[in-house]
N, C-alpha and C positions, 0 to 999 in steps of 0.2 A: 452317415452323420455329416453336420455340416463344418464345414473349417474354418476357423477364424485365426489371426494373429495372434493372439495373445487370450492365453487363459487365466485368471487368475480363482483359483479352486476355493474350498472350505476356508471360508474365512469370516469374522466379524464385518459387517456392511453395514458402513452407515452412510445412508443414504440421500439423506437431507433433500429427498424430494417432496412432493405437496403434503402428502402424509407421516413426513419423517420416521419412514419405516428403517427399524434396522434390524437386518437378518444376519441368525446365531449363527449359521453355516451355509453360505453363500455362495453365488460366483460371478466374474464379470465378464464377457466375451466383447472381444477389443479388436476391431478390423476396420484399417485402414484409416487411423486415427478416432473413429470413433466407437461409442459405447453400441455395441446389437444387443447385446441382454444383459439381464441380471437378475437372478431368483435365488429360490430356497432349493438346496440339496446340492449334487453335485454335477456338475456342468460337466464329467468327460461323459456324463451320459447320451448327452445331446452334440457333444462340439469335439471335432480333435483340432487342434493347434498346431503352430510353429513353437509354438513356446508356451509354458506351463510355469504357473509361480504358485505354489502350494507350500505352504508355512506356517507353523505351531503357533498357534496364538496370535493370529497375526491380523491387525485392526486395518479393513481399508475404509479410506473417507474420500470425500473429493477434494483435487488440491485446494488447499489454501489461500485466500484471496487476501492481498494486499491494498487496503484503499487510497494509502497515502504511505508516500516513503518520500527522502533524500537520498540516492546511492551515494552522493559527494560529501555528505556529512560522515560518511565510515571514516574520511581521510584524516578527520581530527583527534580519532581514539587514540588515548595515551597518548598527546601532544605536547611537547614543551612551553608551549605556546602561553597555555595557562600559569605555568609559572611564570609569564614575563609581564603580564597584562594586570591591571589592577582589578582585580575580581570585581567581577557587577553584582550591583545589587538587587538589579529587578531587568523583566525582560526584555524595557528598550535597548537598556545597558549590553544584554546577553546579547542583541545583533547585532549593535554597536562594534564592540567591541570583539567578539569572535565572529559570527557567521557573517556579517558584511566582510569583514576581514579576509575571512575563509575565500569567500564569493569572490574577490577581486583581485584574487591568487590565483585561480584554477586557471589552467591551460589544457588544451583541448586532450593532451594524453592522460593528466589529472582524472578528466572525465572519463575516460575510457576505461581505465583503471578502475576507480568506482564504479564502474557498470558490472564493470566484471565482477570484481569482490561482493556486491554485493546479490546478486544472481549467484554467485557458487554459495552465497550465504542462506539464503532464501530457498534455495534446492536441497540446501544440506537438510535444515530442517523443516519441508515439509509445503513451503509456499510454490507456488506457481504460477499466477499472475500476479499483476502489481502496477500501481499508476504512480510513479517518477516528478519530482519534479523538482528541473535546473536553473540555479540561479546560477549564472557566469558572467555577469555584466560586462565583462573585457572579449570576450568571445564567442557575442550571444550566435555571428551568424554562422549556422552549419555546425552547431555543437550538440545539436540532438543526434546529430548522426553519430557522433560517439558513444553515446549511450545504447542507441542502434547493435553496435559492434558489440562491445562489452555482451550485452544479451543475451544476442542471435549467436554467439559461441558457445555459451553456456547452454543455450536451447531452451532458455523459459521464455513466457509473451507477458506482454504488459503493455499499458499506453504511456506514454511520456511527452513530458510538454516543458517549455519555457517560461519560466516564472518573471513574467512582465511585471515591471515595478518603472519607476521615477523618482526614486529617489534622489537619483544625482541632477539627472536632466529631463526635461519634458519631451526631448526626442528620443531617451531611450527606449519609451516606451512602445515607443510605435515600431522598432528593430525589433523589439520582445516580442510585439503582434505578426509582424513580419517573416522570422525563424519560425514561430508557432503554423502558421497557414504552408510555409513552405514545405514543413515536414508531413501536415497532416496531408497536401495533394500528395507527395510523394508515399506515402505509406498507406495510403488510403486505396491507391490505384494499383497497389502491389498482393494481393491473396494472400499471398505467399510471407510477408512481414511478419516478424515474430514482435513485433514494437508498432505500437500505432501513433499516432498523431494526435494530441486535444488538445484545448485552448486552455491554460492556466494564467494565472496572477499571483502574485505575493498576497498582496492585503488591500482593503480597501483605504486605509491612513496613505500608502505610499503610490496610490494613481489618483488620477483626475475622473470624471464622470465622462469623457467623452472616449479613455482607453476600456472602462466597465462595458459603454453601448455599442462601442469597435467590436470586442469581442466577444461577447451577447452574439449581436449580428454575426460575426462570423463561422458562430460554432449552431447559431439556426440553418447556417448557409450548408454545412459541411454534415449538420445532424451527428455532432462528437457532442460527447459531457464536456463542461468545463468546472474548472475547480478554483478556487481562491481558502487562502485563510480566512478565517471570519471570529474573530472577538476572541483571537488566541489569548492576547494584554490586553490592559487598560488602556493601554497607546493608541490599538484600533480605536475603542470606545470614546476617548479623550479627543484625539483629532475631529473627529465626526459630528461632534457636538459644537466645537469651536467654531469647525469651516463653514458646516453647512447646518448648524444646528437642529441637528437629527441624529438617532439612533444609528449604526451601520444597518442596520434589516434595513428598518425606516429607510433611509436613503436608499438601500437596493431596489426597495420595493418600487419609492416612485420613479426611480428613472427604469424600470422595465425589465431588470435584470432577473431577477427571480422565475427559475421554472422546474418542472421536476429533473432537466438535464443538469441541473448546478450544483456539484457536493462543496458541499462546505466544510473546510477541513479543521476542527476543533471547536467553537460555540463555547467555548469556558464562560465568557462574560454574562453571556446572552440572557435578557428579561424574559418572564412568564408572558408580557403581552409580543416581544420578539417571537420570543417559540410558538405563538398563537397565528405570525407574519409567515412564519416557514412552513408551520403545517400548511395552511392553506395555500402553499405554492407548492406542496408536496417536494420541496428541496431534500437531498438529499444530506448524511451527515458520516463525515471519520472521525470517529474518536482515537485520540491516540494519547491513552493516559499514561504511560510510561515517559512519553517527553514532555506531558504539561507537570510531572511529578520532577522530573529533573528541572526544570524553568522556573516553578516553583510559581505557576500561573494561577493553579488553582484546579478545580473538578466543577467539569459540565455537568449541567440535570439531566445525565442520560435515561436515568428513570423515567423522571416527565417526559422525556422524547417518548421514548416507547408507550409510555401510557395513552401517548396521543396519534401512540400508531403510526410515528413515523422510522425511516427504515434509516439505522447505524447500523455501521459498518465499522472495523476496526483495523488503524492501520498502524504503524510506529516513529513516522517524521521522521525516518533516517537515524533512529536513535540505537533502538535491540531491533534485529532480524527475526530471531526465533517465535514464531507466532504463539510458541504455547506458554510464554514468558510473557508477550502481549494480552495474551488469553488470561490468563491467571491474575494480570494485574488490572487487567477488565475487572475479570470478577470477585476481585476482592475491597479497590478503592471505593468503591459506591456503598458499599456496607458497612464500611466507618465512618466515611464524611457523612452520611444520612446518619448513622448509628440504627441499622435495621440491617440485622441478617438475615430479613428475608429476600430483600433485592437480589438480580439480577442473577439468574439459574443458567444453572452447566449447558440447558438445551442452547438459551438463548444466546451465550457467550459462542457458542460455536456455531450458531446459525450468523451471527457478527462476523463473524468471521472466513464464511461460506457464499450460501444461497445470497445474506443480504448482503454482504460485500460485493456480490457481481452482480445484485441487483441495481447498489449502489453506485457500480460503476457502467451499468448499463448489457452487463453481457450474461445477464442471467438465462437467456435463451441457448447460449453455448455453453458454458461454466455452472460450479457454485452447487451441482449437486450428480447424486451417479443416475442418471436416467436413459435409456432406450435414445439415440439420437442425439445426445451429447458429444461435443469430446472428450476423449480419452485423456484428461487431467485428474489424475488419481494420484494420492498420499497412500505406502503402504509402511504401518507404524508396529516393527516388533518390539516390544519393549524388554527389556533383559529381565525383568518378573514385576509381576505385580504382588501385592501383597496382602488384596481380599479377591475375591471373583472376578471376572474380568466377562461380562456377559453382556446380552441386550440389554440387562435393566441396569448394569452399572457405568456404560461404556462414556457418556455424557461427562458423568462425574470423574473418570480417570482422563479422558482427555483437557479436561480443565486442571484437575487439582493432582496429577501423578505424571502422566507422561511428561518429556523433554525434544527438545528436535535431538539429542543424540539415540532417540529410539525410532526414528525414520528410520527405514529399510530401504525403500525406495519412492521415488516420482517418476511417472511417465504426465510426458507434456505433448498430446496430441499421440498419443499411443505409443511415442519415444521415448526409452528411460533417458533421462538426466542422472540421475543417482538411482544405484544400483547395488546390492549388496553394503549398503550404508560407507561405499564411494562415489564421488562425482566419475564419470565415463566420457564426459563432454569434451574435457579439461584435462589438463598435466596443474594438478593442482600447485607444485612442488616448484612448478614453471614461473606460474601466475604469480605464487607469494615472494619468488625469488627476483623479479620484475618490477611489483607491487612495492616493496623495502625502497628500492632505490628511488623510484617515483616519488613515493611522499618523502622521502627523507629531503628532496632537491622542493618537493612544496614547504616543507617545515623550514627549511634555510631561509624558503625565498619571504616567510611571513615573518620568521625572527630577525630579518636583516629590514624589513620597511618601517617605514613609522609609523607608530601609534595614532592613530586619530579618532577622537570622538565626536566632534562634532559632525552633521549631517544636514544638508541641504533639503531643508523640508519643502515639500509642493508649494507655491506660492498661492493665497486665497482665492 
């Protein structure tokens, strides 16, 4: 018989390959980080192993794909902060006032800390890639490499970038493009990187049109995605018509930036003849409706997306980690803002969350489903009971609307567990949080002791 690394036996498979086949009692044979088979019945007929994971009732998927996160946004949970700030009322106010604040705090171990927490976060339940992105205005250069660290400890992969803005000044922008290319040569050239390199932006309200064509150009150069916010607020929408009186699509569209490499992360605002701008550039889209429900920004037509056949992806803006918390609130928001429960099916929310998320992010050739020549990035999910069937015909619908990331079992990232018997193995978890306390408590001091400021140096016309 033949030998492989890792077996994992009789199990639920869902496989979220072309056919979204999912088999009732499966197996997956795992060597040398990647996937050699996967059928029906039981695999020691064919394979002996190093290692055998055979488990009652036990759901394997492929890992879970992050399309958009903040790791630096964890640092604000349960912060005093907000007690001391005059609550905003709408979302310029929300950057305003906390996340620029946030952002002009962070020191380079800040970031590192974030990486970390939020990779052991992300592992615990059930994600294993993920695209990052840092705003640190005081520290742009050499600060992805922190987030690097944090990771590559942890042992998941993701891409991360620097979120290029101008808010304050017109040369910061070009530091933001700077950091961004530096990382992407350096991690681009390395196999071996658990963190890649892509070209990101804040939004299009807080750059000029020649840092949009900067970094177009660069991410043609380098052939990485890039990503920006697009029509989170009305802020976006409201600048864009004053400066350059046009739409944000509108203006993407005519200065050149639009292509299928560019996810656009949110589209709350966005018009029917917009969505009509994007299909036809086949753009890419993350919805993350768990932070646009805390912002209190509104709900995308991700309906209409899809109806036009374009590919979401779901990610959480640094807000909740647990995908199946992002999952569920996918699939429940669009069926009362529309007032139709027929929108938006168990398949689809976890295909958002999978295949189209690493199509989203461009690496659906390696990720996003269990296939023959993948790697080896697999979710194995026991759940402590369920409470109707748990089979091929129901498995769609419990991972939407039953399961939790406290019923992860395990992740292997490139055929390596990360979590394991529903512990991290990467990490001295007890370490990190004991490390983690003292870090943000020295960033929470350092934002209750600056001054308040709202005012903001807007781009000049």
């Amino acid at each position: 018989m033949e030998k492989v690394d890792l077996l994992i036996n009789n199990a639920l498979v869902v496989t979220m390959n072309p056919r979204r086949d999912v088999i009732p009692r499966g197996f997956i044979a795992v060597r040398d980080g990647k996937i050699v088979d996967v059928g029906l019945g039981d695999g020691r007929s064919k394979y002996t192993a190093e290692e055998y994971v055979e488990l009652k009732k036990s759901v394997v998927t492929p890992g879970f794909v992050c399309a958009h996160t903040h790791f630096y946004g964890l640092l604000l949970t349960g912060s005093p902060w907000f007690g001391v700030i005059e609550a905003p009322s709408d979302f310029q106010q929300n950057l305003q006032r906390i996340w620029w604040a946030l952002d002009e705090s962070l020191t380079y171990e800040d970031v590192y800390v974030s990486a970390l927490l939020g990779s052991m976060l992300f592992a615990r339940t059930g994600t294993t890639f993920f695209k990052d992105l840092l705003d640190a205005p005081n520290i742009t250069r050499n600060s992805l490499d922190y987030v690097e660290k944090g990771v590559t400890e942890v042992g998941l992969r993701g891409f991360a970038g620097f979120s290029v803005t101008q808010r304050r000044s017109l040369s910061e922008g070009y530091e933001g493009i700077a950091e961004n290319e530096r990382f992407v040569k350096k991690t681009h050239s390395n196999p071996d990187s658990n963190v890649k390199g892509v070209f990101t932006l804040h939004a299009s309200f807080t750059v000029t049109d020649d840092v949009l064509i900067k970094t177009k150009e660069l991410a043609d150069r380098y052939g990485t995605i890039y990503a920006m916010h697009l029509e989170e607020g009305l802020i976006d929408v409201y600048h864009n018509i004053e400066r350059y009186g046009k739409r944000p699509v509108e203006r993407l569209r005519d200065i050149g930036f639009l292509s299928p490499r560019f996810l656009a992360i949110h589209g709350v605002q966005v018009t029917e003849d917009e969505l009509m701008i994007l299909k036809q550039y086949d753009v890419r889209i993350a919805h993350n409706a768990m932070s646009n429900m805390i912002n209190g920004v509104g709900v995308p037509p991700i309906p209409k997306m899809l109806s036009l056949g374009m590919t979401v992806s779901i990610g959480n803006d640094g807000y909740v980690m647990d995908v199946f918390e992002n999952m569920r609130s996918t699939y429940l928001v669009h069926k009362v803002v529309n007032r139709d429960p027929r929108l938006m099916s168990p398949l689809k929310i976890v295909e958002m969350a999978t295949i189209d998320a690493a199509k989203a992010l461009n690496v659906h050739d390696k990720i996003g489903s269990i296939e023959v020549g993948k790697d080896a990035d697999i979710t194995i999910i026991v759940p402590e009971f369920t409470h109707t069937p748990l089979d091929e015909r129901t498995v769609y619908g419990h991972l939407v609307n039953t399961f939790n990331g406290k019923d992860v079992w395990g992740v292997l990232v490139r055929g390596k567990w990360v979590t394991k018997e529903k512990r991290l193995v990467t990490v001295d978890v007890d370490k990190v949080i004991d490390h983690a306390e003292k870090v943000v408590n020295r960033l929470w001091d350092r934002m209750l002791s600056m001054e308040v400021k709202y005012k903001v140096e807007w781009l000049k016309p």
